[in-house]
N, C-alpha and C positions, 0 to 999 in steps of 0.2 A: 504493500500500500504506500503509495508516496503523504509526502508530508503535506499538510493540508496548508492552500494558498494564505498568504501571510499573514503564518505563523510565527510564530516566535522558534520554535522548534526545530532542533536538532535532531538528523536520524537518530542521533544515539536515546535522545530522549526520549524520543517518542518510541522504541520499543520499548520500553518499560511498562507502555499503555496496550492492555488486549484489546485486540480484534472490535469486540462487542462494544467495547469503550471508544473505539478509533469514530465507531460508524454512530454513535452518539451523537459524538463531539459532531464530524462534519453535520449533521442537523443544523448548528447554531450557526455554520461558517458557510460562503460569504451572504446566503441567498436570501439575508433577512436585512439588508443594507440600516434600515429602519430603529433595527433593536441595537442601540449600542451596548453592548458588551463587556465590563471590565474581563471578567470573570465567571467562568464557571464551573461549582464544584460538585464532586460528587464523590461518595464512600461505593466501591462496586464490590458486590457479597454481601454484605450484611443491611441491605434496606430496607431489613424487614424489622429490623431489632433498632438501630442505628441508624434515624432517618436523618440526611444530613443534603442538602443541596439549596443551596443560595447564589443565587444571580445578584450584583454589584455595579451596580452604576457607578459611571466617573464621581456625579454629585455626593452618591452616596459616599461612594472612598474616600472623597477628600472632605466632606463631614464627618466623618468620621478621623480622620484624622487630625482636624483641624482640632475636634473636642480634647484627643489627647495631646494633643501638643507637642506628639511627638512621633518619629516613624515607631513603628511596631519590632519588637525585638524577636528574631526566634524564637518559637516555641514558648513565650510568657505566658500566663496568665491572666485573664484580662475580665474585669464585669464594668462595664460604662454607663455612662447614663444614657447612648442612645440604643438600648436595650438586647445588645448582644454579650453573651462570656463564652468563650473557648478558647483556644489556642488559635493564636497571630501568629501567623509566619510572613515572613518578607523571604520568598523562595527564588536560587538562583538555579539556572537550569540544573547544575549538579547537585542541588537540592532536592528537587525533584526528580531525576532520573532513579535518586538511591531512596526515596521514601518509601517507608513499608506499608502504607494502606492503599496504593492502588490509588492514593487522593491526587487528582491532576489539575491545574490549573493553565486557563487558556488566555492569554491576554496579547492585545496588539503593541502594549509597551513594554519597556525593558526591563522591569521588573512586573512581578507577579505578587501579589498580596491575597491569600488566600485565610478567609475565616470559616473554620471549622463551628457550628450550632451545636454545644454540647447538648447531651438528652439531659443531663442534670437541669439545665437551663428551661430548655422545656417543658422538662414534669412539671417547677413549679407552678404551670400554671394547670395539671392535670391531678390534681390530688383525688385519693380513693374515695372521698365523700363527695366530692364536687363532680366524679365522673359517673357514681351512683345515685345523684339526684341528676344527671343528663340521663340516666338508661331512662330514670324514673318519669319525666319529662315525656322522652320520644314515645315512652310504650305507653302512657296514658292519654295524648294526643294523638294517635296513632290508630290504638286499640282500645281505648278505655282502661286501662288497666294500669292499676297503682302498687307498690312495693309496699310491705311493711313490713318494722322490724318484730318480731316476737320475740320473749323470753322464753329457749327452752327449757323442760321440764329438766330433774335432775337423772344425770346419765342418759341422757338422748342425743348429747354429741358425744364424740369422741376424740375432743381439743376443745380447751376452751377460746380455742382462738375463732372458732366457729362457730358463724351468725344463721341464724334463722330470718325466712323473707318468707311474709303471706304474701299470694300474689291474688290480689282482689282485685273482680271485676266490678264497674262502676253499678252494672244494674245486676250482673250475675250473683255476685258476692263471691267467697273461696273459691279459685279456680284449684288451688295444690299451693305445694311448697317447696323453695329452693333452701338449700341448708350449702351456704357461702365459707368454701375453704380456700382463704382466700392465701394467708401468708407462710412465706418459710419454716421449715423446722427440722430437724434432725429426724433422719430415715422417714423423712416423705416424700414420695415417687417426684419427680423434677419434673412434672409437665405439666401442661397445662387443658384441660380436661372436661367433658362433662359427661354423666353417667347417671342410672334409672337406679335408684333404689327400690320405690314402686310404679308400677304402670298403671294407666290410667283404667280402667274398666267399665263396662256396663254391666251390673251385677244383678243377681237375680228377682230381686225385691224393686226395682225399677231405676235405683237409686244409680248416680257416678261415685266410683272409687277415685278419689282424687291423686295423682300424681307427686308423687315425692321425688327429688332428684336431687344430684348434688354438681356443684361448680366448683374445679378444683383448680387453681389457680399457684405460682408462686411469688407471691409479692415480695417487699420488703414491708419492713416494720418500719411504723411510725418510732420517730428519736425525741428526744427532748426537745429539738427546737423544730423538727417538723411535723408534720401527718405524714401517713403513707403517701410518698407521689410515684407517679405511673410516668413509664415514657413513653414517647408515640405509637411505639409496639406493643407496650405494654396494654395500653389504653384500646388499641383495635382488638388484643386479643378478649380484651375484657369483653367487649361489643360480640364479638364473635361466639365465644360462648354462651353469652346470653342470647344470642341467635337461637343454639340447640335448647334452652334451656325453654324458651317460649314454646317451641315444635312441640317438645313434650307437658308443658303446661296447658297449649291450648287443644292438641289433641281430643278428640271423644270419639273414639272409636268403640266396637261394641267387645274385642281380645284385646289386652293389655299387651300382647306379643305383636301388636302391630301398630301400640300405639308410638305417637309421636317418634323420635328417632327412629325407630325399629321399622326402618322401609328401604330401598331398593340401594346401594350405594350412592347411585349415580345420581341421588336424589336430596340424599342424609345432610350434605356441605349446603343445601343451597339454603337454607334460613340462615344458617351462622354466616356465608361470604355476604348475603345482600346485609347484615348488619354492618358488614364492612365498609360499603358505600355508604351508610347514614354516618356511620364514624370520622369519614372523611370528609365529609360534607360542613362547610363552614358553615350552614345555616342551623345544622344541629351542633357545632363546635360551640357558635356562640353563643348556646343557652344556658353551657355550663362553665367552660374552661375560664377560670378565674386565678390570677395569681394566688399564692395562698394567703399571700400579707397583705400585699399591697390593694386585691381586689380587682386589678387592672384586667380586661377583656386580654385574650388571645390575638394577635392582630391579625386582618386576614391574608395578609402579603404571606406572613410565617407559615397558615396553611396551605396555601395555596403553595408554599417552595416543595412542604413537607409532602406535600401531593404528587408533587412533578418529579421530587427524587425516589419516588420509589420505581418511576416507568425508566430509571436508569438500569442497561442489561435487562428490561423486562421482556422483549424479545428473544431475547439471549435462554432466558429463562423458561419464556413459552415455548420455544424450539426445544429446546431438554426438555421438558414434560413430555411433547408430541413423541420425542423418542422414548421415552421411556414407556409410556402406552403403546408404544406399536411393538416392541422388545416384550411384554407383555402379554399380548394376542399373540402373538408368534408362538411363544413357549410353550401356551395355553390351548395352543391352536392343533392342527388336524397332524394327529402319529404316529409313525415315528416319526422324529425329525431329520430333515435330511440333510443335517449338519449338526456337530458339535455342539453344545446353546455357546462356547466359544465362539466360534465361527458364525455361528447367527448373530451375536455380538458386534461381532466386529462391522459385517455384512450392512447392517440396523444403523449402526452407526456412523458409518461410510455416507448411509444414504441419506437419512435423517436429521443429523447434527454437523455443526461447521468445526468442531473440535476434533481432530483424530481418533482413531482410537491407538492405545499404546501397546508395543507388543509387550508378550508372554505379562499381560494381566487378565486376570479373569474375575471382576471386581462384581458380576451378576450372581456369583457365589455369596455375595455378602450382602447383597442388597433386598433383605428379609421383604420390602414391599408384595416382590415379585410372589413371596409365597402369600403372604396375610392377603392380599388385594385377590391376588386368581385370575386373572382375567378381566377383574377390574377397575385397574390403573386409573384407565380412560375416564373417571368418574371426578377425578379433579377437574380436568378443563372440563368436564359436562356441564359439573355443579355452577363452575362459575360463570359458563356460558348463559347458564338458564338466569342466574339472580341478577349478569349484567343487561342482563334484558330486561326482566322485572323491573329494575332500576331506573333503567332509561327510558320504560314504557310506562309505568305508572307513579313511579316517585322523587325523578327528576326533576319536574316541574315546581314542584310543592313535598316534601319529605316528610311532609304531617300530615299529607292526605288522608282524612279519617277515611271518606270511600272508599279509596285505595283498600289501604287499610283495613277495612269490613272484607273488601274482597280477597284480602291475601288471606286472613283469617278463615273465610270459609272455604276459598279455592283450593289450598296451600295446605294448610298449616292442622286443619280439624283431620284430615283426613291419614296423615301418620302414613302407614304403609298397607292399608285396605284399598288403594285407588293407585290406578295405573296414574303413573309417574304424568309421563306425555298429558292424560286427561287435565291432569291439575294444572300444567303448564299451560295448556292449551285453557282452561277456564279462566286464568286470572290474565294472559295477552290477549286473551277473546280472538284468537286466532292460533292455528296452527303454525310452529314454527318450523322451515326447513330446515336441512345440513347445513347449506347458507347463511342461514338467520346465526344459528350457533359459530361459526365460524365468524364471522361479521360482527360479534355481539364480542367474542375474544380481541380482534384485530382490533376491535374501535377502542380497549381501554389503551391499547396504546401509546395511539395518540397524546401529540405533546400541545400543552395549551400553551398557545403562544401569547394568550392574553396574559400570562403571569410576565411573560418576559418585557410584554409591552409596557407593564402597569411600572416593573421596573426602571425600563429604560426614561416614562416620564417622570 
């Protein structure tokens, strides 16, 4: 790949940058004359944990510098009053060639100033109380449906660090109960979770078996000087599990084996990814996200960055899924096979992925998906195919659409895994969606909003 037109960049530098990042960057350069550009950053691998990319106007820069009064030292620390802290680097291209995060910065001057958005920085404006009156907030405006805390009985958890939530409906009253595991502790499974303690039922006396379930979470602990804060991963995964957690809350089905989660894979993700889109969504950001001190709003330039750096390598990322689902069906597919699952390996990925494959590894031995999933890989990009469409078709416009809302509830969400998958999909788009739809509904999150870059560059 040649180095891209005036650049700053040296061949030598610019291999330090992959492939996927190469073909980022040209995005910004030159065909946007429009957006002027100091800078632009980005963390590649971890933007799922580590949401980190900021676009910098000349204005900006030199307000910024002007406040401190002085150039930026390597690697200092920094918290200023015009509302960024992380590490300032003033990077010179051998700065850059040799940095170990993959962090690249593009500028047309001779120096490059690059600010790193710590996530320390940002929790404070996501704290665990401030983001559980936001869940509390969308799902009541949304769905009618309000949180409360209970006292449980004694010996009904097991940690005291675990909350009890009614979850009542405005006119239904008790839909069930989430029981919130929420923080760290010594020998607790490290993931992040949600799971059926009981399922919902239709019992024989006419009555509903209400749904118990648990959200297993690892947070930190609140300290003496603050509350528990979340960071921007932190915060979607919260959103995300409360995704599954309503599937099986609102469920009523008439087998508790089919209520709520307990339906087809290719189906299970898609309540928890569409909460992903309300999580990201400044309209729902600004109902809750509050410094924890100051009380100061989240601004929406910072989401809007936190937005755009995750579609950094998300192609990169969606091409590795497609291989890994088709690797998948292959294994799972018609046998014997007519090669080695090595040799299909390699084969899969030749044709699939823009990365090689490496000889004498055989790393489909160790990638346990392949057994747990079956054949059903392909149920990730499904799930997200189907909720970005949901998203784009009914709660785009308005994210508190109660209508909506009424009808994801009963399209969606009541029907657990008693109802063909497609049906439901097909009830709440009010239309049949094709292979193209799904395809199309993947391709369009990609897209880069060039509004953020515009809103910069004035």
């Amino acid at each position: 790949m040649e180095p891209m037109r005036n650049s700053i960049f040296k061949p030598r530098a610019l291999s330090c940058i992959p492939d996927c990042l190469r073909l980022s960057l040209n995005l910004f350069e030159p065909e946007f004359p429009q957006v002027k550009l100091t800078i632009i950053l980005a963390c590649v691998g971890v933007t799922r944990t580590f949401h980190c990319g900021i676009i910098l106007t000349d204005k900006l820069t030199a307000a910024y510098c002007q406040l401190k009064g002085t150039e930026a030292d390597q690697g200092r620390e920094v918290s200023s009053g015009c509302g960024f802290m992380g590490c300032i680097f003033s990077l010179s291209l051998e700065c850059l060639a040799s940095h170990g995060h993959f962090t690249v910065g593009v500028s047309k001057t001779e120096s490059i100033l690059c600010i790193i958005l710590s996530p320390a920085y940002i929790a404070q404006f996501f704290s665990l109380g401030a983001c559980m009156e936001g869940l509390n907030i969308l799902l009541n405006r949304l769905l009618g449906i309000s949180l409360y805390a209970e006292q449980p009985a004694k010996g009904e958890v097991w940690s005291e660090d675990v909350r009890k939530l009614a979850v009542v409906h405005e006119s239904e009253g008790l839909l069930g109960y989430i029981y919130c595991d929420f923080f760290q502790r010594a020998d607790k499974p490290h993931q992040d979770c949600h799971f059926t303690i009981r399922g919902g039922r239709l019992k024989e006396d006419g009555d509903y078996q209400l749904p118990v379930v648990v959200l297993m979470l690892n947070l930190p602990r609140s300290s003496r000087s603050s509350p528990t804060l979340l960071t921007p991963g932190m915060m979607e995964n919260l959103f995300h599990e409360m995704g599954h957690a309503m599937h099986s809350m609102l469920g009523r089905t008439r087998y508790q084996h089919v209520t709520g989660t307990r339906c087809p894979t290719d189906f299970a993700e898609v309540p928890s990814i569409l909460m992903e889109y309300f999580a990201n969504d400044y309209r729902v950001v600004n109902q809750f996200a509050r410094h924890y001190q100051t009380g100061q709003p989240l601004p929406k330039t910072m989401v809007s960055r936190l937005c755009e750096s995750k579609k950094v390598c998300a192609a990169a990322d969606m091409q590795l899924q497609v291989f890994y689902a088709t690797l998948d069906q292959i294994y799972h597919g018609k046998h014997p096979l007519r090669n080695s699952t090595t040799d299909i390996l390699k084969e899969t990925q030749e044709k699939f992925y823009g990365l090689p494959y490496v000889p004498n590894t055989a790393w489909q031995l160790r990638f346990s998906h392949l057994v747990g999933y079956g054949a059903k890989y392909y149920s990730y990009l499904m799930s997200r195919a189907v909720a970005s469409m949901v998203w784009k078709e009914c709660f785009l416009q308005d994210p508190f659409n109660r209508a909506a809302g009424e009808r994801y509830r009963r399209e969606m969400l009541a029907h657990g895994g008693g109802r063909e998958p497609m049906l439901m999909v097909e009830g709440m788009l009010q239309k049949r969606p094709s292979v193209d739809d799904f395809v199309s509904a993947l391709v369009s999150d990609l897209d880069l909003d060039f509004e953020t870059f515009l809103m910069d560059s004035e």
